[in-house]
C-alpha positions in Angstrom: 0.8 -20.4 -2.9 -1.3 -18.7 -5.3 -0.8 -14.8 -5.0 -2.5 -11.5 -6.7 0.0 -8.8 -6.9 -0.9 -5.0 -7.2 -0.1 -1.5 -6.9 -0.8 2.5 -7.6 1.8 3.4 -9.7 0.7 1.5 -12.4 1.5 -1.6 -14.8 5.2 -0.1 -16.2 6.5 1.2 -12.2 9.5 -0.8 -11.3 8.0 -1.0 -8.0 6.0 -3.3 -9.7 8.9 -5.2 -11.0 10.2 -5.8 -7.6 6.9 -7.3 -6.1 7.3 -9.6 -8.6 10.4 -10.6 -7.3 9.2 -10.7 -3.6 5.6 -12.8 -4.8 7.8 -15.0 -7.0 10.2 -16.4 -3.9 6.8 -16.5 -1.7 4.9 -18.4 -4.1 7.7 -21.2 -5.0 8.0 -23.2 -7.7 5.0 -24.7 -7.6 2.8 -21.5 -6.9 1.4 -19.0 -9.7 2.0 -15.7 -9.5 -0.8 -13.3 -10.9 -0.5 -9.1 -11.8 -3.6 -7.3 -12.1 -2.5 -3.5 -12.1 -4.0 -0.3 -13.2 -3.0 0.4 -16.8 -2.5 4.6 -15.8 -0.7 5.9 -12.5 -3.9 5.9 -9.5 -1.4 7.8 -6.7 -3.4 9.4 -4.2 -6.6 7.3 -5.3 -7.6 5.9 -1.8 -9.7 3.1 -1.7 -12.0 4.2 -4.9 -14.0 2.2 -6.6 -15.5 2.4 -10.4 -18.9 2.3 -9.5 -20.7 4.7 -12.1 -19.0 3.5 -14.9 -17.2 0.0 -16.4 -13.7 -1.1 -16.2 -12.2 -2.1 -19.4 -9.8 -5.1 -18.4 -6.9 -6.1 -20.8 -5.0 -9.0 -20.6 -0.9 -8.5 -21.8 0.2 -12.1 -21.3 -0.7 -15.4 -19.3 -1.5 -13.9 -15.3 -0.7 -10.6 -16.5 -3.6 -8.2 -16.9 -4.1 -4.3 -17.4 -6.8 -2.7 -15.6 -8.5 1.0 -16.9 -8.9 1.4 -12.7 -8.2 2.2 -9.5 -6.0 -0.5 -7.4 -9.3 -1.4 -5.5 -11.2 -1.7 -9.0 -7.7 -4.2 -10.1 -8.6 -6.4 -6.7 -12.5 -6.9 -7.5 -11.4 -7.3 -11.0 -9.0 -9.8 -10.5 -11.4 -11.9 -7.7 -14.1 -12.0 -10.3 -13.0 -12.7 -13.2 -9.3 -13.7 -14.1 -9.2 -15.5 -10.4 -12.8 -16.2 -10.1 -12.2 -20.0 -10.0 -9.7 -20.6 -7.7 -9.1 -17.1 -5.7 -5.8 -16.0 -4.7 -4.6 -17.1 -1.3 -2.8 -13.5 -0.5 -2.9 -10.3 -2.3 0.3 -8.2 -2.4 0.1 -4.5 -3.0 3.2 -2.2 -3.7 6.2 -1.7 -3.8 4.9 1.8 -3.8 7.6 5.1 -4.7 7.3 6.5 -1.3 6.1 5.9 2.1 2.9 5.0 2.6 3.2 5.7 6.8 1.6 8.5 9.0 -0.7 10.4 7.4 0.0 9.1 3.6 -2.1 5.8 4.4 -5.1 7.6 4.3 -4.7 8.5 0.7 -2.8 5.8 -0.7 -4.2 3.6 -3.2 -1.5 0.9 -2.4 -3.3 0.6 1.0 -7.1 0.8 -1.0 -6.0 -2.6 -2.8 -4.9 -4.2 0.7 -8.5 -2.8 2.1 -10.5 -4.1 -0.4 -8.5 -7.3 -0.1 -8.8 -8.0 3.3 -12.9 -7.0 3.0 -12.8 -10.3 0.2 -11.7 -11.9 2.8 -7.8 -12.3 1.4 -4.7 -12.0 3.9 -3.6 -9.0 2.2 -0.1 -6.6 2.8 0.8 -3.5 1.7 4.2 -2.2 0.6 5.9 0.9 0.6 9.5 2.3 0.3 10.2 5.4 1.6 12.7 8.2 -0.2 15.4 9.8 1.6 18.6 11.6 0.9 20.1 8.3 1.8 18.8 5.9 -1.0 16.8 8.3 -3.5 20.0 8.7 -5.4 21.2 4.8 -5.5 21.1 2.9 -8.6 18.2 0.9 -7.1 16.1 3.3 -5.0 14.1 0.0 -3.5 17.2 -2.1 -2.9 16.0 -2.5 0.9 12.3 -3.7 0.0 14.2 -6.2 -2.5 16.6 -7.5 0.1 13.8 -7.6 3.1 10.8 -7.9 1.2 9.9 -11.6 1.5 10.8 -12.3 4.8 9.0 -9.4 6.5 6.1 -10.7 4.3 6.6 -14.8 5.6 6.5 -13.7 8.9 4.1 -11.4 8.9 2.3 -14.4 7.5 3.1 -16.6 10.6 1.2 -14.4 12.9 -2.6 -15.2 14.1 -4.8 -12.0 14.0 -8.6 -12.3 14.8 -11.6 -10.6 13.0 -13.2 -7.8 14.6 -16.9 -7.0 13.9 -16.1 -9.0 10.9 -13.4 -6.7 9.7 -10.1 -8.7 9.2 -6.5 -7.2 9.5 -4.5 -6.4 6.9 -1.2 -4.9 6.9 0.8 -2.0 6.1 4.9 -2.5 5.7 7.2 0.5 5.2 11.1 0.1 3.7 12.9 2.7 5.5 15.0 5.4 3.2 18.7 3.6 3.9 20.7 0.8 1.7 19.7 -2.4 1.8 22.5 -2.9 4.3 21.9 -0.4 6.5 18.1 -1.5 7.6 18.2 -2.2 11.2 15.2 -4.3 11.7 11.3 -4.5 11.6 9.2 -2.4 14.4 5.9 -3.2 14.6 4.6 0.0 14.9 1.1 2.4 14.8 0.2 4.7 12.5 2.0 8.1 13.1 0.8 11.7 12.1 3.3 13.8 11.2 2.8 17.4 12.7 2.0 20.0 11.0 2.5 18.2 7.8 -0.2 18.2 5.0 -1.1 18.0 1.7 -1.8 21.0 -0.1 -2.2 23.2 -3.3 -0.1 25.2 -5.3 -1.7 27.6 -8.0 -0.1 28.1 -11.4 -1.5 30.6 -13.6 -1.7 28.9 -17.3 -0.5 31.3 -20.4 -3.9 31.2 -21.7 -5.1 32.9 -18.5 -6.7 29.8 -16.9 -6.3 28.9 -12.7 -4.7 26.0 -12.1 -3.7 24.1 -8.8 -1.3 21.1 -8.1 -2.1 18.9 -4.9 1.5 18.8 -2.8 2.4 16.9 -0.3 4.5 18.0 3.0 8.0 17.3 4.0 8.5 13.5 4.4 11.4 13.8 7.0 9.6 15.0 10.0 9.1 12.3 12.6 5.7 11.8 14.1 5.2 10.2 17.8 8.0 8.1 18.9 7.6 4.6 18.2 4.9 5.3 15.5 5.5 3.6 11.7 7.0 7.2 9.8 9.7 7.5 13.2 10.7 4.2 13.3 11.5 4.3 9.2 13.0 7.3 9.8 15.7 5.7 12.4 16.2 2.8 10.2 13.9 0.7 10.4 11.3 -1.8 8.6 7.4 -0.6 10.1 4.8 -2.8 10.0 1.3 -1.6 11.2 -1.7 -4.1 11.4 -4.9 -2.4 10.5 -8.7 -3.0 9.8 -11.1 -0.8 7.9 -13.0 -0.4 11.0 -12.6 3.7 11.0 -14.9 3.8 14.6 -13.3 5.8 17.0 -13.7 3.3 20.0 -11.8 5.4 22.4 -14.4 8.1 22.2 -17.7 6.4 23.1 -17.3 6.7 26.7 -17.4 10.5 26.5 -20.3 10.0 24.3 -22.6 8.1 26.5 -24.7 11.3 27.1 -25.8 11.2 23.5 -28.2 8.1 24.4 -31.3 8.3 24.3 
């Protein structure tokens, strides 16, 4: 197997380090194993692209390149140029610091390099390990995406999901906040929304008299909906959410028929 490996927290993160592990034992020893990454931190980034402006691309070592980008720009980059012969045959993205569940997917730019993925057409899957009081403090924060990572990822693989409207699934997988030992299993689960949790701003006044604000995010322990990916972590256990970039709001267009003309 021939995979792309990615992430937001840039080219040094040892969340990084540990999707090496996971795409090493997926690809075997006869697969190649390729890093494109972005050569800064890109947290928070989305699914951005480098349109107005070129991306310097730097190559560290054989299948290793450094990308001035976003984890979206890292994907095209990799695709079309470094890959652009024989394309990769999944792209992993991840293992992010933190949950990427509930609300947090809309922002993450772990989940922009599985987006941009899946729209090249490439079986793509996010990863994520959430921090909690019960595995923040361990000597190895992701021990549970280490120990679970490729076989939630094989069998995830397994599974037959169709295109819609030509947008193809890709999938978001969450490590819950407990030891390695303690995970209980894998939930497929949707997308929660944590209530009343947002991000925010925080204004700091600088000595030279200038305004500044820091984005914050909310509490990570509250639960949303029952069942949902940010709950199920939270009680133990490995999410995983399929998704599309499809953002249509099917549910609403039978209230909408009015608007016809």
């Amino acid at each position: 197997m021939r995979i792309l490996i990615t992430n937001d927290d840039g080219i040094n993160a040892p969340g990084l380090h540990v999707l090496e592990g996971i795409a090493a034992t997926l690809a075997g020893p006869q697969g190649e194993c390729w890093t494109v990454a972005p050569a800064f931190e890109q947290s928070g980034v989305g699914h951005c692209i480098n349109y107005t402006k070129p991306t310097l691309i730097t190559q560290l070592s054989p299948r290793r390149y450094m990308i001035e980008g976003s984890p979206a720009d890292c994907v095209l980059s990799a695709l079309y140029d470094p890959m652009k012969d024989a394309k990769p045959d999944l792209i992993l993205s991840g293992v992010n610091r933190g949950n990427n569940a509930a609300e947090n997917t809309l922002y993450s730019g772990t989940i922009g390099a599985a987006i941009e993925g899946a729209l090249q057409g490439v079986p793509s899957i996010a990863l994520s390990q959430f921090y909690g009081p019960a595995n923040r403090d361990l000597d190895d924060p992701f021990e549970a995406a280490v120990a679970h990572g490729a076989d939630v990822c094989r069998r995830i693989l397994e599974q037959k999901t169709p295109d819609s409207n030509g947008y193809s699934v890709f999938w978001n997988v969450n490590f819950p906040p407990v030891p390695a030992a303690d995970v209980k299993g894998i939930r497929v689960a949707p997308q929660g929304r944590r209530p009343g949790v947002n991000f925010s701003t925080v204004p700091h006044d600088a000595p030279n008299g200038r305004r500044f604000l820091w984005i914050t995010g909310g509490n990570q322990q509250v639960a949303p909906a029952a069942g949902s990916d940010a709950a199920v972590n939270l009680e133990g256990y490995i999410s995983v959410t399929p998704m599309r970039a499809d953002l249509t709001a099917h549910d609403a267009f039978p209230d909408l028929a009015g608007l016809d003309t």
